[in-house]
MDTraj code that builds the backbone (N, CA, C; nanometers):
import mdtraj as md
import numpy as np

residues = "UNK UNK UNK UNK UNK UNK UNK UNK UNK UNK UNK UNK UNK UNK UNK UNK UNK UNK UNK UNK UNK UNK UNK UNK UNK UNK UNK UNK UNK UNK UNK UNK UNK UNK UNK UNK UNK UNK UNK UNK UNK UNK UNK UNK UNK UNK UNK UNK UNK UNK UNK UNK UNK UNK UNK UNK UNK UNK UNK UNK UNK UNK UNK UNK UNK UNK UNK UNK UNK UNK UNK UNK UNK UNK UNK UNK UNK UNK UNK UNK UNK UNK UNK UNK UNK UNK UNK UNK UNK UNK UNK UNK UNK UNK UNK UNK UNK UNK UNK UNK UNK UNK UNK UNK UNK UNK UNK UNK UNK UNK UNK UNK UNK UNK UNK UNK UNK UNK UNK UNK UNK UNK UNK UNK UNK UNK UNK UNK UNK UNK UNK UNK UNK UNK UNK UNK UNK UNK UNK UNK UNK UNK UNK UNK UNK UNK UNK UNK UNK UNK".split()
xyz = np.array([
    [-0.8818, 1.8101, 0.6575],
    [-0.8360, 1.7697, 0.7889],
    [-0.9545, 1.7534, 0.8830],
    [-1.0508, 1.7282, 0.8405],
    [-1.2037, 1.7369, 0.8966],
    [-1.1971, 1.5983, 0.9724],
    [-1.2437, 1.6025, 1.0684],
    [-1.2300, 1.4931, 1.1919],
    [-1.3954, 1.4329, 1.2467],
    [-1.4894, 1.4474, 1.1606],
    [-1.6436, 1.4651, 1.1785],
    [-1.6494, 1.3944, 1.3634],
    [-1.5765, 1.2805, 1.4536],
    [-1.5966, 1.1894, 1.5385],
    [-1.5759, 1.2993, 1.6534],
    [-1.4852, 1.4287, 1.5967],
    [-1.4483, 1.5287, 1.7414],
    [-1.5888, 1.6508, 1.7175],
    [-1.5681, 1.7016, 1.6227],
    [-1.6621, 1.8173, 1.5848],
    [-1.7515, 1.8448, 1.5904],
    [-1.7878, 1.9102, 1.6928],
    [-1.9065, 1.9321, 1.8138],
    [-1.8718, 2.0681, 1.8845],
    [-1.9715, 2.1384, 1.9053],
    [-1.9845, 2.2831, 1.9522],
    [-1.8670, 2.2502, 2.0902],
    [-1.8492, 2.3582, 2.1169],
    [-1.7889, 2.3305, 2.2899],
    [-1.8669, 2.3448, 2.3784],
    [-1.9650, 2.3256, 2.4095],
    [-2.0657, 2.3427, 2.5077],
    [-2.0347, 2.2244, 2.6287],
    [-2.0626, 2.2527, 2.7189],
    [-2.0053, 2.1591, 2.8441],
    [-2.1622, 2.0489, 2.8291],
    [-2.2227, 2.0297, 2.8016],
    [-2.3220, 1.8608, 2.7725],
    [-2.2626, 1.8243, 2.6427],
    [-2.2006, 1.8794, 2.5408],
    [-2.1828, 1.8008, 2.4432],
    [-1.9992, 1.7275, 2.4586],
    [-1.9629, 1.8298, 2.5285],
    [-1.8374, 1.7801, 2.5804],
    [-1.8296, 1.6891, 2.7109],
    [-1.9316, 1.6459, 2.7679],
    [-1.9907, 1.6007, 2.8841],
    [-2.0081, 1.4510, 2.7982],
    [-2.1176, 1.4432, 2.7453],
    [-2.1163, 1.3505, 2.6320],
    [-2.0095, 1.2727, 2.5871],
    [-1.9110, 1.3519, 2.5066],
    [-1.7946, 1.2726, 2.4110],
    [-1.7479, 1.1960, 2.5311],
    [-1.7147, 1.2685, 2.6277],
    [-1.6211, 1.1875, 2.7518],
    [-1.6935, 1.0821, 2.7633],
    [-1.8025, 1.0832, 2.8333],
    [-1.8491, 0.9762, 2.8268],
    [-1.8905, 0.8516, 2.7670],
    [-1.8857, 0.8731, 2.6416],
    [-1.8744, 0.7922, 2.5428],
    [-1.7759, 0.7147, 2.5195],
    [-1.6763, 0.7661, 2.5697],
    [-1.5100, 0.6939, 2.5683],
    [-1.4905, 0.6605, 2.7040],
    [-1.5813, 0.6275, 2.7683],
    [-1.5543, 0.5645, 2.9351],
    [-1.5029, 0.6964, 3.0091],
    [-1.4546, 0.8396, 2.9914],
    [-1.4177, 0.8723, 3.1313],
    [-1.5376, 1.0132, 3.1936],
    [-1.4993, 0.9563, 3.2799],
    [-1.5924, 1.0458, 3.4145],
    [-1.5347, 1.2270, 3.3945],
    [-1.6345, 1.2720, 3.3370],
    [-1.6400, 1.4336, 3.2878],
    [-1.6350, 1.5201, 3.4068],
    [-1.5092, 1.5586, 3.5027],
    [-1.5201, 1.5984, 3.5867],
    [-1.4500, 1.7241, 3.5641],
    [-1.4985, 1.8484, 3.6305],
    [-1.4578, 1.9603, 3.6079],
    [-1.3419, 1.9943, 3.5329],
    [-1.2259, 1.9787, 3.5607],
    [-1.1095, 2.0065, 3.4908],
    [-1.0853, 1.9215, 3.3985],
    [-1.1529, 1.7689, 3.3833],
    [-1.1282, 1.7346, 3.2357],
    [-1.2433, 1.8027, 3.1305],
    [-1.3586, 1.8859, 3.1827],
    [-1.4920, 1.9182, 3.0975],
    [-1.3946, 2.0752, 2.9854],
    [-1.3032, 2.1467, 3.1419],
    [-1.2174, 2.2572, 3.0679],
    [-1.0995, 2.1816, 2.9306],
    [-1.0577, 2.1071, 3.0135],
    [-0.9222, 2.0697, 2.8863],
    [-0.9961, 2.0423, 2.7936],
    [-1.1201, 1.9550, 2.7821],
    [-1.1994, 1.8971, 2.6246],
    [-1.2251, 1.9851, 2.5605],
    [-1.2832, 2.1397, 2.6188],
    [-1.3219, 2.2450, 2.5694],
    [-1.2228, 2.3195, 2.4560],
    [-1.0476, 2.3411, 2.5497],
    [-0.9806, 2.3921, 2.4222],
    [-0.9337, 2.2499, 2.3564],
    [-0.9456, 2.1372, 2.3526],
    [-0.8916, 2.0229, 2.2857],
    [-0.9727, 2.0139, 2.1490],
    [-1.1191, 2.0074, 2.1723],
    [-1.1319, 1.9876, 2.0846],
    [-1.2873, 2.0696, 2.0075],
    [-1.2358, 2.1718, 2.0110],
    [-1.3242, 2.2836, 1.9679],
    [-1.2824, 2.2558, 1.7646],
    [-1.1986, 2.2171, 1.7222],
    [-1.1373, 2.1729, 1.5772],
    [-1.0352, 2.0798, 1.6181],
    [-1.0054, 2.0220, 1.4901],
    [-0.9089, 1.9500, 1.5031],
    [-0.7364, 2.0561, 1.5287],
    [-0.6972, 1.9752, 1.5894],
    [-0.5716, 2.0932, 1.6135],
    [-0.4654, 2.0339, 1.6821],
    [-0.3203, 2.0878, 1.6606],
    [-0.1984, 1.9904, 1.7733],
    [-0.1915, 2.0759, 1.8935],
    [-0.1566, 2.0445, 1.9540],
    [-0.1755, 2.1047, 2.1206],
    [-0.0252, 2.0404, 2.1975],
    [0.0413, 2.0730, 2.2525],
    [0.1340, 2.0367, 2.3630],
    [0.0796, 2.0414, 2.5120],
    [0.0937, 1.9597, 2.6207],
    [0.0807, 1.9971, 2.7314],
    [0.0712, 2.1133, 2.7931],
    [0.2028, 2.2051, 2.7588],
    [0.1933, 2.3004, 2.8090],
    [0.0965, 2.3970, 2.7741],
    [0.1180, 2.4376, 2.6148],
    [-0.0127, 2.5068, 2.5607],
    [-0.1516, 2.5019, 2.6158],
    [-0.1987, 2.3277, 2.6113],
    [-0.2971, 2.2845, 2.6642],
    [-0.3389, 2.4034, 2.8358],
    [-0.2433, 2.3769, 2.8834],
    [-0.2322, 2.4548, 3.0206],
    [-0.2585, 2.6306, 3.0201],
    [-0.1268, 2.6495, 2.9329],
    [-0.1513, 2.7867, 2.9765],
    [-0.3093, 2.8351, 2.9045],
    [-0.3925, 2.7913, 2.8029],
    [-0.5090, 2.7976, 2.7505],
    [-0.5846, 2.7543, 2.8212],
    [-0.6337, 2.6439, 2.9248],
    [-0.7329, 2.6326, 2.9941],
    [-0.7193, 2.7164, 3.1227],
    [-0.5633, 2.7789, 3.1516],
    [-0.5563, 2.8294, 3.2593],
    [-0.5725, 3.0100, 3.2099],
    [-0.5907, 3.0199, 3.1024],
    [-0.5931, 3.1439, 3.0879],
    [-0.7923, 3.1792, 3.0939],
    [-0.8447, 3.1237, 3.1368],
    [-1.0010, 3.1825, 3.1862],
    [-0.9520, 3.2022, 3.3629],
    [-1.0965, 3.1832, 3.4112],
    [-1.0826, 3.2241, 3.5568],
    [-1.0709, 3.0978, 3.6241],
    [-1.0647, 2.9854, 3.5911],
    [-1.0263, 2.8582, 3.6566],
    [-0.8660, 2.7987, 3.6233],
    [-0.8084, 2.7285, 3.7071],
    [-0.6905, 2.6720, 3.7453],
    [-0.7071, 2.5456, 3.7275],
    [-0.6067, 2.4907, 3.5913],
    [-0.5823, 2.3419, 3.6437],
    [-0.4369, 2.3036, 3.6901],
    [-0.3715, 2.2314, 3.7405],
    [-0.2597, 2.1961, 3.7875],
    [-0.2291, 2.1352, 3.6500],
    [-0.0373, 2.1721, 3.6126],
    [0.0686, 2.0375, 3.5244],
    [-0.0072, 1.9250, 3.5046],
    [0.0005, 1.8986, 3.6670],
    [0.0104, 1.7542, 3.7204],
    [-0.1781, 1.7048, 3.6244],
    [-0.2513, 1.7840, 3.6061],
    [-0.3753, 1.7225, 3.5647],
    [-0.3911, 1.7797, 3.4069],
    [-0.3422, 1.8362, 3.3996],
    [-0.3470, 1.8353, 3.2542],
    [-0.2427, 1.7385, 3.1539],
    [-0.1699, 1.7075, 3.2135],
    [-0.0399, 1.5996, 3.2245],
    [-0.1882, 1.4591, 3.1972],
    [-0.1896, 1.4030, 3.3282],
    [-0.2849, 1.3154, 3.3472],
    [-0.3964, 1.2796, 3.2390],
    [-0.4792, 1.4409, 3.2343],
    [-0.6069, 1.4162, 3.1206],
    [-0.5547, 1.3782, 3.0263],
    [-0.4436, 1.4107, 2.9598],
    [-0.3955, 1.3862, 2.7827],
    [-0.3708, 1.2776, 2.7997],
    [-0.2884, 1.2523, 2.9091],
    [-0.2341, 1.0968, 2.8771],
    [-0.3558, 0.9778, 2.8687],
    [-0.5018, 1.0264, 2.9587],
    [-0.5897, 0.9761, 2.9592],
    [-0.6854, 0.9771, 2.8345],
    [-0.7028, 1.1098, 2.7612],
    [-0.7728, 1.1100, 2.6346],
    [-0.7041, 0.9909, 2.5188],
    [-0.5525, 1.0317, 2.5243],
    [-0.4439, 0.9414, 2.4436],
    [-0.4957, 0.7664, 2.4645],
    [-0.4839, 0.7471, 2.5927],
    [-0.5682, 0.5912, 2.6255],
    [-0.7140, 0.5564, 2.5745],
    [-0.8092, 0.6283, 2.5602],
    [-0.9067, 0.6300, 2.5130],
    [-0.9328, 0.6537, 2.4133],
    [-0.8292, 0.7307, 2.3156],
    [-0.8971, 0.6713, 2.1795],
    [-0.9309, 0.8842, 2.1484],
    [-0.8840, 0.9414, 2.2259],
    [-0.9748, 1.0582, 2.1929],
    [-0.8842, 1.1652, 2.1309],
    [-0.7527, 1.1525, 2.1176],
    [-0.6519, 1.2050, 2.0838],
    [-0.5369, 1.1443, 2.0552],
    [-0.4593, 1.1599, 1.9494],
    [-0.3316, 1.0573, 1.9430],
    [-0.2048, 1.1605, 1.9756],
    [-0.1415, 1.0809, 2.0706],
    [0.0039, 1.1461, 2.0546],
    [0.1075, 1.1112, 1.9744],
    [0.1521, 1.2505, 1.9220],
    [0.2731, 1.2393, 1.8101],
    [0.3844, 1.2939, 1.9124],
    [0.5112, 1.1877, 1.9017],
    [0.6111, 1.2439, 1.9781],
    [0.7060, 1.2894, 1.8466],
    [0.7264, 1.4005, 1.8077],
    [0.8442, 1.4058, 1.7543],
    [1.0036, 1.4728, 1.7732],
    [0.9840, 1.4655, 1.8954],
    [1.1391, 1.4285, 1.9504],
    [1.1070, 1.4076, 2.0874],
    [1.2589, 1.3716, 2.1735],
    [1.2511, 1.2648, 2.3457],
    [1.1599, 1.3810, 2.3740],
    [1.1961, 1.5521, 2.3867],
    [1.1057, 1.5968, 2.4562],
    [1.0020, 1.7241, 2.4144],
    [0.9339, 1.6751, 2.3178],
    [0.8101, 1.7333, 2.1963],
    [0.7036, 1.6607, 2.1860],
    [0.6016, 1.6839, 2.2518],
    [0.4919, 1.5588, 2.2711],
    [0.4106, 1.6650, 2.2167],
    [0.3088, 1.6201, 2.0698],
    [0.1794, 1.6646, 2.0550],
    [0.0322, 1.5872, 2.1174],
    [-0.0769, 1.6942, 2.1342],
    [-0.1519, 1.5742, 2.1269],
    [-0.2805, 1.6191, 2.0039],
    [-0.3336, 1.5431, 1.9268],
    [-0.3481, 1.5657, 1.8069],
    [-0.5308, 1.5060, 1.8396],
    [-0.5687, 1.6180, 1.7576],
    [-0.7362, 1.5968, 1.7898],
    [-0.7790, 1.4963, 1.6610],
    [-0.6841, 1.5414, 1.5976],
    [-0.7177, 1.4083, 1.4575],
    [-0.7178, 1.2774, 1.4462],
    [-0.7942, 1.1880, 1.5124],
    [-0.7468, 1.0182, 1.5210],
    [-0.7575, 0.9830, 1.4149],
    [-0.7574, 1.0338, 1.2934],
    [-0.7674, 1.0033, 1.1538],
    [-0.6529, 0.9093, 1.1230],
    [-0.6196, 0.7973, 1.0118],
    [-0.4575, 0.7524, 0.9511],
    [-0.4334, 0.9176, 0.9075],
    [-0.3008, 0.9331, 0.9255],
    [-0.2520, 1.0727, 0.8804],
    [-0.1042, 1.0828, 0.9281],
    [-0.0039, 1.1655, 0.8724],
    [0.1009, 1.1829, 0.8847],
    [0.1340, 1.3602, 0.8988],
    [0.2875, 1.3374, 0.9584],
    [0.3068, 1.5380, 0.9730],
    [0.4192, 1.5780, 0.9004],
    [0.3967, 1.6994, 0.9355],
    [0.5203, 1.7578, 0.8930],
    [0.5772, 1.8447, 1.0287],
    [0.6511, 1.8505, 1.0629],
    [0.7066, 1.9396, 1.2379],
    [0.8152, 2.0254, 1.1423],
    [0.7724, 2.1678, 1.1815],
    [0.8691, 2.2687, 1.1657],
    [0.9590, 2.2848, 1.2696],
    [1.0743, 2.2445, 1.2585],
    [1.1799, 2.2349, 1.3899],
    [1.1797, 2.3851, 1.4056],
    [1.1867, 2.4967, 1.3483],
    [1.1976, 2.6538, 1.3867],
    [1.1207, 2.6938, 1.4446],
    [0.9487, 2.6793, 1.3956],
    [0.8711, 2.7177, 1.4396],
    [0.7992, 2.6382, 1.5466],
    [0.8195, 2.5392, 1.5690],
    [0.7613, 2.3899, 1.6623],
    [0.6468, 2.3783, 1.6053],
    [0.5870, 2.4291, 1.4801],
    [0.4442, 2.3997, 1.4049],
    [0.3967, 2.2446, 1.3870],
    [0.3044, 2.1755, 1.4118],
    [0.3289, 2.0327, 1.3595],
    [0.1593, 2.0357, 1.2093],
    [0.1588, 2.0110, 1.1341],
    [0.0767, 2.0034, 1.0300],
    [0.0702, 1.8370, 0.9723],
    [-0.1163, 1.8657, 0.9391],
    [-0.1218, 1.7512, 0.9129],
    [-0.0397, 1.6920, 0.7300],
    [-0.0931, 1.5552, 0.7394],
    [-0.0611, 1.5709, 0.6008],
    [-0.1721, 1.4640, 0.5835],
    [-0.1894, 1.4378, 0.4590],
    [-0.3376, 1.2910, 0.4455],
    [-0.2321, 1.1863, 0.4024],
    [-0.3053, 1.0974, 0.4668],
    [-0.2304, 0.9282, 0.4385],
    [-0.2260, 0.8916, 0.3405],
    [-0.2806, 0.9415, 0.2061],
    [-0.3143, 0.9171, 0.0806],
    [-0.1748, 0.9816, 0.0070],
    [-0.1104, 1.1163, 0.0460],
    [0.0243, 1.1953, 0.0259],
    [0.1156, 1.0685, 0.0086],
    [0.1723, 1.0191, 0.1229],
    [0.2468, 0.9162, 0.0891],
    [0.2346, 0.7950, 0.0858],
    [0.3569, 0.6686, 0.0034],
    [0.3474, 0.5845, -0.0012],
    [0.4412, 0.4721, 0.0378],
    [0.3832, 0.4015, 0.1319],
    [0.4885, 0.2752, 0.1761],
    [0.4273, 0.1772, 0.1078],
    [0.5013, 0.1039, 0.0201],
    [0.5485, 0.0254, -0.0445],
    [0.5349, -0.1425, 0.0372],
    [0.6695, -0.1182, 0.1462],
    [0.7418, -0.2366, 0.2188],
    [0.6917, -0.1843, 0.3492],
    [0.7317, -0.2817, 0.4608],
    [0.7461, -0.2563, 0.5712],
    [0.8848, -0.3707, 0.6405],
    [0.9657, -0.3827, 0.6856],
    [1.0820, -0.4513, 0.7276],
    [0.9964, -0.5735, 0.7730],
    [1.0767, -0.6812, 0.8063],
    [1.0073, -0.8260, 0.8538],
    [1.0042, -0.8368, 1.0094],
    [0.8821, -0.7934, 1.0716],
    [0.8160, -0.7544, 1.1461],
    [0.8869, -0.9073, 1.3053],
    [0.9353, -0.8479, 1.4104],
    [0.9777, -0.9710, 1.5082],
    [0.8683, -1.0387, 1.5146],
    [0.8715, -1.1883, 1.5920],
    [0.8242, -1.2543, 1.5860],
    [0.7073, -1.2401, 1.6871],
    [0.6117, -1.2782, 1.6669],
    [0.5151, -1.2977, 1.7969],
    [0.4512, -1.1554, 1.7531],
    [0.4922, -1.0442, 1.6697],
    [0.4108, -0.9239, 1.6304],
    [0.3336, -0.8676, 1.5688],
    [0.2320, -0.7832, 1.5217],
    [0.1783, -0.7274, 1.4121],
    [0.1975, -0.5706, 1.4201],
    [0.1763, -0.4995, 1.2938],
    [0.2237, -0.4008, 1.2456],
    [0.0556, -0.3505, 1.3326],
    [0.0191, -0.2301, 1.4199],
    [-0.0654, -0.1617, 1.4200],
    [-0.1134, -0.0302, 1.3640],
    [0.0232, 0.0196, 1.2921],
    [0.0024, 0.1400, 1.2179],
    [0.1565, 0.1848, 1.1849],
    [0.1994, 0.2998, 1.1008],
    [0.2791, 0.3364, 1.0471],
    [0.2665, 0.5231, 1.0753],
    [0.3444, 0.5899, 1.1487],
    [0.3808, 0.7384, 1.1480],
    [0.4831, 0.8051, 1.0975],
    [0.4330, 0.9209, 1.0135],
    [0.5485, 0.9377, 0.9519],
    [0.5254, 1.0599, 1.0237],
    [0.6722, 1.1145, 1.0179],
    [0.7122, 1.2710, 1.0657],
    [0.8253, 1.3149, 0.9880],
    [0.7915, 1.4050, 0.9303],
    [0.8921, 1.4771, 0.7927],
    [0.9298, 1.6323, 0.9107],
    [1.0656, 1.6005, 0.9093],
    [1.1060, 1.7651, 0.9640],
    [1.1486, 1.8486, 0.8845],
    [1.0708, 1.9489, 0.8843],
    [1.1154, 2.0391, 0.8047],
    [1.1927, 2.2096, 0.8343],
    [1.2619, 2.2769, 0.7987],
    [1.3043, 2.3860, 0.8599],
    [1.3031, 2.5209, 0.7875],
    [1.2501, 2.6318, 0.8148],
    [1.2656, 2.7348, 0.7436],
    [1.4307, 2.8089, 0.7014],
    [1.5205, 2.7278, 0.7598],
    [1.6357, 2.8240, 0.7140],
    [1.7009, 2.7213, 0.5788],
    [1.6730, 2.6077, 0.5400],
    [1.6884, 2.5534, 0.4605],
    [1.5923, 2.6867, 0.3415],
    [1.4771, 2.6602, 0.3041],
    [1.3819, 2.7890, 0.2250],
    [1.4827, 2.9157, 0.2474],
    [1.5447, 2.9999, 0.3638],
    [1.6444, 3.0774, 0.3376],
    [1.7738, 3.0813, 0.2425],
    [1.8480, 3.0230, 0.3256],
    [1.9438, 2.9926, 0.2498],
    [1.9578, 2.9664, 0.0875],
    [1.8471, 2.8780, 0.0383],
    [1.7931, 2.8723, -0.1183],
    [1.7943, 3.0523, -0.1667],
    [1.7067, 3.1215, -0.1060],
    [1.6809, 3.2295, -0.1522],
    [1.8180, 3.3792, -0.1701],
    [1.9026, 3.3271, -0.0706],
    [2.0304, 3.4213, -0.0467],
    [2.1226, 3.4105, -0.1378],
    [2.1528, 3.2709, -0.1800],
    [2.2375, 3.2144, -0.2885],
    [2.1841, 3.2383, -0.4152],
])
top = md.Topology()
chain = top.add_chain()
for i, resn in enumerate(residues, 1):
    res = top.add_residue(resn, chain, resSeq=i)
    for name in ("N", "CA", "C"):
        top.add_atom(name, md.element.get_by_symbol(name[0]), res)
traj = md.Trajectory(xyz[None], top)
């Protein structure tokens, strides 16, 4: 699950750097969110994102940690996986790759693009092209229960 394009110490010039490299202006509270974003590759939610940059001695607002992701997501620096209306990851891996989401645990895991195989793709509307393919496999631990009780 090695991401070599994120994986870089957390040091605020090397995280100073990446931003900049992707066009945005490294300003205090986006230098914190890059720090827990992308110390490894890893899924992160908004909120998480929050209560982790807000758990040192600095404060960022919803409203800007909201903002930065959606801004890393535009740039290329994180992809968001939605897997449901209201379950937004944001995923340090811009790798091709697919998941697996534990609906019990809200876990999301990678999987390698090489795991599965599409074959087909449906006949694409007109005027379009295919830019990529996501898969999301849900999986649940009480299914693994239930097997074991019976």
């Amino acid at each position: 699950m090695e991401n070599t394009e994120h994986t870089q110490s957390s040091g605020k010039q090397d995280m100073a750097g990446l931003l900049k490299t992707h066009g945005i202006l490294p300003t205090q509270q986006r230098l914190l969110i890059a720090r827990v974003m992308f110390g490894r590759d890893q899924h992160f939610s908004a909120d998480q994102v929050m209560n982790l940059v807000n758990d040192s001695r600095d404060r960022v607002s919803k409203a800007t940690v909201y903002n930065t992701l959606g801004l890393f997501a535009r740039k290329g620096l994180v992809r968001e996986v939605i897997v449901d209306p209201s379950r937004v990851f944001y995923d340090t891996n811009t790798s091709d790759h697919h998941h697996f989401y534990n609906i019990d645990t809200g876990e999301l895991r990678d999987i390698k693009s090489t795991e599965i195989q599409i074959n087909t793709l449906p006949e694409l509307p007109d005027g379009t092209c295919a830019k990529g393919v996501n898969v999301i496999i849900r999986i649940s631990n009480t299914g693994q229960q239930a097997d074991q009780a019976g």
